[in-house]
N, C-alpha and C positions, 0 to 999 in steps of 0.2 A: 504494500500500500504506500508506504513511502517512496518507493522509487517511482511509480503513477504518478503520485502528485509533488514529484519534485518538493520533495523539504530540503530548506536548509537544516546545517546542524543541531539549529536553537529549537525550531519546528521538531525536529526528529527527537531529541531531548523532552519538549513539554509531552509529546503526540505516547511516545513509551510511556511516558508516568500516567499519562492518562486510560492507557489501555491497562496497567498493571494494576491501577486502581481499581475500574471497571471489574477487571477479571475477578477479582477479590472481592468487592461488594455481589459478579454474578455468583460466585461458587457460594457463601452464603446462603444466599437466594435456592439454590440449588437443596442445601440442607435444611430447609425449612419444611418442617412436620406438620403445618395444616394444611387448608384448603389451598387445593391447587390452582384454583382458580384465582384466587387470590396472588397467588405466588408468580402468576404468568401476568398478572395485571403490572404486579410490583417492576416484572421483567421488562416489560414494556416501555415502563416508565423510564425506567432506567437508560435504558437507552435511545430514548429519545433526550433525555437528559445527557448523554454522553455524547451524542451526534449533534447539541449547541454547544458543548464546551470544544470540544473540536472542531466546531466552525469558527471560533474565537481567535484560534490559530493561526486559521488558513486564511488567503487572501479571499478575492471573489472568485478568479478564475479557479484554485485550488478547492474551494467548495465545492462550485459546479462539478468540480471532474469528482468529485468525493460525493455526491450523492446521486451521482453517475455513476459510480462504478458498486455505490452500495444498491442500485437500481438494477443492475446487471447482476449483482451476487442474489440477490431475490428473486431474480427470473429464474435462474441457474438453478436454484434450489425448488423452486413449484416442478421444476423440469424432470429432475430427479427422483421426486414423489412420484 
């Protein structure tokens, strides 16, 4: 994904911490013992919450290509179902 959207090193530096955060609040999420529905609500959120902190980063055109290519990882995936 970085190499897609062209980061500098400072981008590439916030963009890691932000995914290691992420990953760590998803696995969490993952061990959570109630309603699942609930759980996949929270998931949601989440990352919708992590895709404007990572647009904070990026330029304009580095967005675009970033919710481009998170658009294509979602195709890619209905595809494989």
């Amino acid at each position: 994904m970085t190499k897609h959207l062209s980061l500098d090193p400072h981008q590439i530096s916030q963009f890691t911490q932000l995914e290691q955060r992420y990953n760590s609040l998803m696995d969490d999420l993952f061990g959570f013992e109630g309603d699942r529905k609930q759980m996949w609500k929270a998931m949601r959120e989440l990352l919708k919450e992590k895709d404007q902190e990572i647009a904070k980063l990026l330029s304009d055109s580095q967005t675009k290509s970033y919710l481009n290519l998170k658009q294509l990882q979602k195709q890619q995936r209905k595809q494989a179902n």
